[in-house]
C-alpha positions in Angstrom: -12.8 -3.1 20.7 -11.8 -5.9 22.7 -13.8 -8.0 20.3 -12.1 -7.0 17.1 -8.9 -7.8 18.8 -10.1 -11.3 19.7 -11.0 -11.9 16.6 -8.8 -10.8 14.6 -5.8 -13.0 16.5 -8.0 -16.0 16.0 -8.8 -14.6 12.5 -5.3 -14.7 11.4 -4.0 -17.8 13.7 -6.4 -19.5 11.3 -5.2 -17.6 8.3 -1.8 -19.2 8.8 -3.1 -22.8 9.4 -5.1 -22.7 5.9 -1.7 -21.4 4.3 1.1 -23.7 5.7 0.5 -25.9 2.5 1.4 -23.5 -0.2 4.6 -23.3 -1.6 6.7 -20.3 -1.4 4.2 -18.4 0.4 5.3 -14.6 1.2 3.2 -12.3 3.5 4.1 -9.2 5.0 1.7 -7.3 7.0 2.5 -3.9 7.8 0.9 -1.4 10.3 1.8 2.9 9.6 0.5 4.8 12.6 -1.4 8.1 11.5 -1.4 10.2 14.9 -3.5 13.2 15.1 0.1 15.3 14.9 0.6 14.2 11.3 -3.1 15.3 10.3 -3.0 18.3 12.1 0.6 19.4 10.4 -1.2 18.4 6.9 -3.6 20.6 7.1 -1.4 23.5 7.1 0.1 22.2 4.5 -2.6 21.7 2.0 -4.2 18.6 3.3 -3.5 15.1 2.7 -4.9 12.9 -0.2 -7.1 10.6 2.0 -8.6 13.9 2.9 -7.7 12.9 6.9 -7.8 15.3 9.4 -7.7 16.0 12.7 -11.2 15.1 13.3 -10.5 11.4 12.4 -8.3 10.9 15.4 -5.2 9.0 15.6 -5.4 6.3 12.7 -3.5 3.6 11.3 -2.4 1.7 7.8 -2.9 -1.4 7.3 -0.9 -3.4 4.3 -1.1 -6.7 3.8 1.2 -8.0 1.0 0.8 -11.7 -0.4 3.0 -13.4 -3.0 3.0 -17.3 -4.4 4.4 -19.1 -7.2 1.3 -21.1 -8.2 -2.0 -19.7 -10.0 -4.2 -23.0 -8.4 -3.5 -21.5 -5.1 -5.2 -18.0 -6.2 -8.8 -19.1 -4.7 -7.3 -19.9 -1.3 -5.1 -16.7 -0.6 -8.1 -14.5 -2.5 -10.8 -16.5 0.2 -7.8 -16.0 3.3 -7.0 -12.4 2.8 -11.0 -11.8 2.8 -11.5 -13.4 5.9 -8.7 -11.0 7.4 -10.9 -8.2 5.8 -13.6 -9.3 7.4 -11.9 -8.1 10.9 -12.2 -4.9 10.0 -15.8 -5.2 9.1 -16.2 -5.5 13.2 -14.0 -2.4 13.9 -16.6 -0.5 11.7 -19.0 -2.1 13.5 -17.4 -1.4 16.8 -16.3 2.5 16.0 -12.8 1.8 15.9 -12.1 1.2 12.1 -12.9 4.3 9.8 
């Protein structure tokens, strides 16, 4: 796991390097904590509809939400935000991303 974290900081630190140059960039990245409580409470309740449970551990979201002004930068931001997916290619990897 140590890994993944490693790379991802170095991941994104070179994320925001490769972006500094478009105008009116917007990013928000946003992290929503799934403990086992909330999975455990959802199954008496029906379930939940990404079919989580108890099982899976405690989990989290991860959002990552992108806005610019210009269509030319489209290629960059598309190639940036799949090198921050790529991160969680080595938490699969590592057992830590489901």
């Amino acid at each position: 796991m140590a890994h993944m974290w490693t790379r991802r900081q170095s991941t994104e630190d070179t994320t925001v390097q490769a972006l500094i140059g478009v105008p009116n960039i917007a990013y928000s990245l946003s992290f929503q904590p799934v403990p086992t409580i909330i999975t455990l409470k959802a199954a008496t309740r029906g379930g939940n509809s990404l079919g989580l449970t108890a099982a899976n551990g405690s989990l989290f979201n991860l959002l990552l939400t992108v806005s610019w002004d210009t269509q030319a930068d489209d290629a960059l931001i598309d190639q940036q935000a799949k090198s921050l997916r790529s991160v969680g290619d080595d938490g699969e990897a590592d057992g830590v991303v489901q």
